[in-house]
C-alpha positions as CSV (number, residue, x, y, z in Angstrom):
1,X,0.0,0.0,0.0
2,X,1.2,3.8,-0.9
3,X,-1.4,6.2,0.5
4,X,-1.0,9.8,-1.1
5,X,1.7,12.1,0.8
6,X,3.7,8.6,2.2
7,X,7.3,9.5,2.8
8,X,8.0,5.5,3.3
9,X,7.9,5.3,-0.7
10,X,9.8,8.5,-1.7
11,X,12.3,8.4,-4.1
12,X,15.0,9.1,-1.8
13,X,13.5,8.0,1.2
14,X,16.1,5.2,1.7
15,X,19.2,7.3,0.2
16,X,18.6,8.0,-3.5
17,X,19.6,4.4,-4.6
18,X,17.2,2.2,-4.2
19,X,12.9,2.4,-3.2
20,X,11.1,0.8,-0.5
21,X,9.2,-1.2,-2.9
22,X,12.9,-2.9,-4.3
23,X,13.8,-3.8,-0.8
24,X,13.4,-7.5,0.0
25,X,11.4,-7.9,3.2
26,X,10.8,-11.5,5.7
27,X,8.0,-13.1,6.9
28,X,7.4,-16.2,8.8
29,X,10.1,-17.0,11.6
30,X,12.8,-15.7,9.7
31,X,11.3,-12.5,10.4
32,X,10.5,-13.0,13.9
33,X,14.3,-14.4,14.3
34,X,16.0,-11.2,12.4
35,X,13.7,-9.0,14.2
36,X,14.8,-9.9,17.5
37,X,18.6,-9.9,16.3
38,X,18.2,-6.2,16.1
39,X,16.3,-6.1,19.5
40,X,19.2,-8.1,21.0
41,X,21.6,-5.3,19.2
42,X,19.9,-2.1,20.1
43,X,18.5,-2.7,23.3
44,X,15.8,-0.5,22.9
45,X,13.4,1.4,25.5
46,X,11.1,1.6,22.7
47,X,9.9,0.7,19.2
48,X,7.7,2.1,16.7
49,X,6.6,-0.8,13.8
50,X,5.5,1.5,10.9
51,X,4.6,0.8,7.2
52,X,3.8,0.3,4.8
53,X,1.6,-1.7,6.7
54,X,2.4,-3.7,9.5
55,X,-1.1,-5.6,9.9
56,X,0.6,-7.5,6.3
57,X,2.9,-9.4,9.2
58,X,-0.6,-9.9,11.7
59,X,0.9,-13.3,12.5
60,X,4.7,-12.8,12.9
61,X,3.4,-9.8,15.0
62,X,1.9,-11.8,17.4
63,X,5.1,-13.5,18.5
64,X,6.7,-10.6,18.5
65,X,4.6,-8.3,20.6
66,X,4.3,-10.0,23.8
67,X,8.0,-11.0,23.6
68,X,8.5,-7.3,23.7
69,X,6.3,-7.2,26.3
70,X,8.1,-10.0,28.4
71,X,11.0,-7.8,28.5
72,X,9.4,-4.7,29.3
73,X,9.9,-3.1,26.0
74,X,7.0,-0.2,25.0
75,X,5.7,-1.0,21.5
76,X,3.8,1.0,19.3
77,X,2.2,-0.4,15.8
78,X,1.1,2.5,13.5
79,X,-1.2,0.9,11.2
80,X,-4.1,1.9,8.4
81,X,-6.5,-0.7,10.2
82,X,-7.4,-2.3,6.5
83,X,-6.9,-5.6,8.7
84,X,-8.8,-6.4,11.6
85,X,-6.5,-5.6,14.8
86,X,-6.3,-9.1,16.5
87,X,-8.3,-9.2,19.9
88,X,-5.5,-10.5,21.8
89,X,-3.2,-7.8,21.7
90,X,-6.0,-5.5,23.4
91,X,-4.5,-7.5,26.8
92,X,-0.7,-6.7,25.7
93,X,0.9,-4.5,27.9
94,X,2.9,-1.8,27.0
95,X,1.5,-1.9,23.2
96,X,-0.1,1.5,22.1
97,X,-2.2,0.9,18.5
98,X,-2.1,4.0,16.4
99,X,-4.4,4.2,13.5
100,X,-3.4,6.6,10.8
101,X,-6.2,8.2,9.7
102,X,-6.5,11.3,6.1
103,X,-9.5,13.2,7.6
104,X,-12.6,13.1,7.7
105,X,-14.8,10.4,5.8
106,X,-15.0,11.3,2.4
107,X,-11.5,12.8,2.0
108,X,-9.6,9.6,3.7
109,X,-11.7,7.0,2.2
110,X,-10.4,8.6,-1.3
111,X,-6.8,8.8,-0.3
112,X,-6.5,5.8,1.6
113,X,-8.9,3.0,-0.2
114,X,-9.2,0.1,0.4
115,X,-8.5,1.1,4.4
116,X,-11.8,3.1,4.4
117,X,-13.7,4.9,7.4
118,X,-15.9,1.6,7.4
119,X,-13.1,-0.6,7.7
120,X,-11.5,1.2,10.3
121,X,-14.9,1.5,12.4
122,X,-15.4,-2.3,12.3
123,X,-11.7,-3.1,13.1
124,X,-10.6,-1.1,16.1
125,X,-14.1,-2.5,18.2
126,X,-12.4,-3.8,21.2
127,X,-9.5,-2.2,21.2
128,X,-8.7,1.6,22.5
129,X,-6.5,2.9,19.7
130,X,-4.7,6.4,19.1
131,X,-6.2,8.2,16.4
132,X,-3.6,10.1,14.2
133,X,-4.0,12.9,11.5
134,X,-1.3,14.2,9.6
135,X,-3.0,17.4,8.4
136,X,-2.3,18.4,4.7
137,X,-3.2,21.2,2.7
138,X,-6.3,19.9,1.6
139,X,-7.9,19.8,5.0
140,X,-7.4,23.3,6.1
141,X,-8.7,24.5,2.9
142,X,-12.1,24.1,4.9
143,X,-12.9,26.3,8.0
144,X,-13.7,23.9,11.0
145,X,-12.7,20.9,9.4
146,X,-10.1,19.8,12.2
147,X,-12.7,20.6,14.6
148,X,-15.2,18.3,12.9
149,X,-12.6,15.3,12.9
150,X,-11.6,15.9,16.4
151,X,-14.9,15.8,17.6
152,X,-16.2,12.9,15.7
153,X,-13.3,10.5,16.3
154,X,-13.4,12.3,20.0
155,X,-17.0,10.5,20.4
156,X,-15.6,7.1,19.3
157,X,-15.6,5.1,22.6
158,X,-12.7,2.8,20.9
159,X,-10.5,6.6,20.8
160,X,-8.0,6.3,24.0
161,X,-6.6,9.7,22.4
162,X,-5.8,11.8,19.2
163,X,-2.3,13.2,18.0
164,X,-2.2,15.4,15.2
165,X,1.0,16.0,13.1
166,X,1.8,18.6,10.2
167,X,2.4,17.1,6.8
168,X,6.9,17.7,6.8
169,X,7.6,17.9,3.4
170,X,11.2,17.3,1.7
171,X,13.6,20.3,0.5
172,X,12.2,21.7,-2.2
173,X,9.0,19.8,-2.5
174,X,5.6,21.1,-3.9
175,X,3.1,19.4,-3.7
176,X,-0.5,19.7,-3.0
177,X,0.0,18.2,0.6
178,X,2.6,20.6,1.4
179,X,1.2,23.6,4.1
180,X,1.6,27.4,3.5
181,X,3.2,29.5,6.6
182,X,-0.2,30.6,6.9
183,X,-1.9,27.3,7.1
184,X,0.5,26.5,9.6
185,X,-0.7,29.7,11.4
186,X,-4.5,28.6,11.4
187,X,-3.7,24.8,12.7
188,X,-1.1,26.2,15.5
189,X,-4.4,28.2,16.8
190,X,-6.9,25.8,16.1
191,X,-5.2,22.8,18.1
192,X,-4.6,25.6,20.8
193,X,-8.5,26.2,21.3
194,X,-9.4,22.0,20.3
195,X,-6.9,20.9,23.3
196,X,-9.3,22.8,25.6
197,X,-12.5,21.6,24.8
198,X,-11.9,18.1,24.3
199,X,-9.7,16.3,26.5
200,X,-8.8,13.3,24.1
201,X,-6.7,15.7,21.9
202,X,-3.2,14.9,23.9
203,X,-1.0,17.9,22.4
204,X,0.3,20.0,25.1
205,X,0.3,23.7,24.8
206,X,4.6,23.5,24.3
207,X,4.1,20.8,21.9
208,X,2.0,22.8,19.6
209,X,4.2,26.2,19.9
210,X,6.9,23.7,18.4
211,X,5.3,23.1,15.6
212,X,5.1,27.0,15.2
213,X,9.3,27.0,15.4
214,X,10.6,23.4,15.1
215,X,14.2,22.7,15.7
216,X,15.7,23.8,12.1
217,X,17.7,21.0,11.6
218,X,18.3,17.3,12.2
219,X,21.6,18.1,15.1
220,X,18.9,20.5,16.7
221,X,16.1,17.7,17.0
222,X,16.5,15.4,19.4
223,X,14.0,13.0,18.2
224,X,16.6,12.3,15.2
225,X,19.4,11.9,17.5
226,X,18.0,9.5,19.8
227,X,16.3,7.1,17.6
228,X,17.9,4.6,15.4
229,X,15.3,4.0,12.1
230,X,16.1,0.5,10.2
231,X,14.2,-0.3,7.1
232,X,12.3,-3.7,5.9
233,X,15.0,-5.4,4.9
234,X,16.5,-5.1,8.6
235,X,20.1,-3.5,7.0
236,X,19.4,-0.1,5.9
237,X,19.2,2.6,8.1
238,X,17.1,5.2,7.4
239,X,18.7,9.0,8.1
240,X,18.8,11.2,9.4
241,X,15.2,10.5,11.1
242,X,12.1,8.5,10.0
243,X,11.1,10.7,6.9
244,X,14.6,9.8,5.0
245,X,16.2,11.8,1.9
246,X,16.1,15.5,3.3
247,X,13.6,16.6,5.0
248,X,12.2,20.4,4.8
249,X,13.1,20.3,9.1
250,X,12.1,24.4,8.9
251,X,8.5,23.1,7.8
252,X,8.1,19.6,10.5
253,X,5.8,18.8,11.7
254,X,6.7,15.6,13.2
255,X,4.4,15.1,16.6
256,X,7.3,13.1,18.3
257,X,10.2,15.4,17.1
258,X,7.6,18.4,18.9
259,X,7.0,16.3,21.8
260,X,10.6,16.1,22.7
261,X,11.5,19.7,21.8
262,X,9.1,20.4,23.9
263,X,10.8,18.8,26.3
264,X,14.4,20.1,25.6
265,X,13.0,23.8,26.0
266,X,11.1,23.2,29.6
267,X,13.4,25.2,32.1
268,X,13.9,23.7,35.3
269,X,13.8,26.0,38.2
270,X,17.4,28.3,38.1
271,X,16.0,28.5,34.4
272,X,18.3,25.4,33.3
273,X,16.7,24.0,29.9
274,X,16.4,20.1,29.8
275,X,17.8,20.0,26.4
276,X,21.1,21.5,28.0
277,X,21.5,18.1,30.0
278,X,20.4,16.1,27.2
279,X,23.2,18.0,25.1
280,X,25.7,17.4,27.5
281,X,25.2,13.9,28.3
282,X,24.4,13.3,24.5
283,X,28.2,14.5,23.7
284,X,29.8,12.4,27.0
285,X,28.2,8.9,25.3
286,X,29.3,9.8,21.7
287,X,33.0,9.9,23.2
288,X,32.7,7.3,25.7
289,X,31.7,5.1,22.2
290,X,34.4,6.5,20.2
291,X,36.8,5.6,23.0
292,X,35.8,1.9,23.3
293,X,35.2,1.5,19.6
294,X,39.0,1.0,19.3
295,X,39.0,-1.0,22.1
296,X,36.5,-3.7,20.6
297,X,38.0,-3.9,17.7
């Protein structure tokens, strides 16, 4: 699947010389086994399984899951919920299922056929999912329309929350997804007033004044610094963050890359920012691992 505005299938999304769709991906227990190579390797707090679409891999997912589980491992699937989302993993702890979803009915069921509003409805009963929106330029063309999606998935009694991220286009890049400064202006103040009146939109007041100035490149951002992005074929790494090629970082609007520079720019009493100690202890591990990278070999 390659819904409209994807950066997984990009042209240079994975470099330049080669697609997503020529990579060779696994299945079965090789899979399973190669995926928890990289777990073994990494040793990570948490992952993100992204698409494409991960519901492809239902079954190699549910051996996976509550091994991550075991081991106390946060999981997050981010999927188009064209499959049904298996029942048992609504008992899995630490697993947070995040539906990706265009807008509202008949602008998503366009764009993401065959993963359609009715789909989605029927698949996430029994479950409480996190509803996210990337908003394009398409849906603020429309006055209220975030509203109107906010309060209708808001109503769902299957909605644990909403996050809502700005489309980040590449360097360069027009297209009819890509936002104007001033349809950045008129989201920025309409999540300000929709965090207020419902209480399933979970975007903090700093995280939204991010997305007004995000960090301006990927050595400012410490969402690209701290996460490690591997593609299907469990070898390439994807850089420098999740969107590959080069991303247009004075245009993100990447909800986790907000939600940790939001985090960097909190002050701590004596005015001390917390990205100043992530900074520092960011550059003490990068020459601790140039010190014993010598050493191992």
């Amino acid at each position: 699947m390659r819904c409209p505005g994807c950066y997984a299938y990009g042209d240079e999304h994975l470099g330049g010389e080669i697609t997503l769709r020529q990579v060779s991906d696994y299945k079965g227990q090789e899979l399973v086994d190669r995926f928890m190579e990289l777990v073994d390797e990494h040793k990570p707090l948490h992952i993100s399984i992204v698409g494409g679409e991960p519901l492809v891999r239902f079954r190699e997912l549910n051996q996976i899951l509550p091994i991550l589980a075991g081991r106390g491992i946060y999981s997050q699937v981010v999927t188009s919920a064209v499959r049904p989302i298996p029942s048992e993993w609504a008992s899995i702890p630490r697993l947070q299922m995040v539906v990706s979803i265009d807008g509202l009915q008949p602008e998503h069921d366009v764009r993401r056929a065959p993963a359609t509003y009715d789909r989605i409805l029927k698949h996430i009963v029994g479950h409480q999912v996190t509803v996210h929106c990337t908003v394009t330029r398409q849906q603020v063309q429309r006055d209220g329309y975030l509203e109107q999606f906010v309060d209708f998935w808001s109503a769902n009694p299957h909605t644990r929350q909403l996050w809502v991220s700005l489309y980040t286009p590449q360097v360069g890049e027009m297209s009819a997804e890509r936002l104007e400064p001033e349809d950045r202006e008129r989201v920025v103040a309409a999540l300000m007033l929709l965090r207020t009146r419902y209480p399933k939109l979970k975007m903090p007041k700093g995280l939204i004044q991010v997305y007004h100035e995000p960090p301006q490149s990927p050595d400012e951002c410490i969402f690209a610094q701290t996460t490690t992005c591997i593609s299907a074929d469990f070898k390439r790494h994807i850089s420098p963050c999740q969107f590959g090629g080069t991303p247009d970082c004075s245009n993100c609007g990447c909800i986790a890359s907000a939600g940790l520079a939001a985090v960097g720019r909190h002050r701590l009493a004596g005015g001390l920012r917390v990205g100043a100690i992530f900074e520092r202890s960011f550059q003490i591990g990068r020459a601790v691992r140039q010190f014993r990278t010598p050493a191992a070999t």
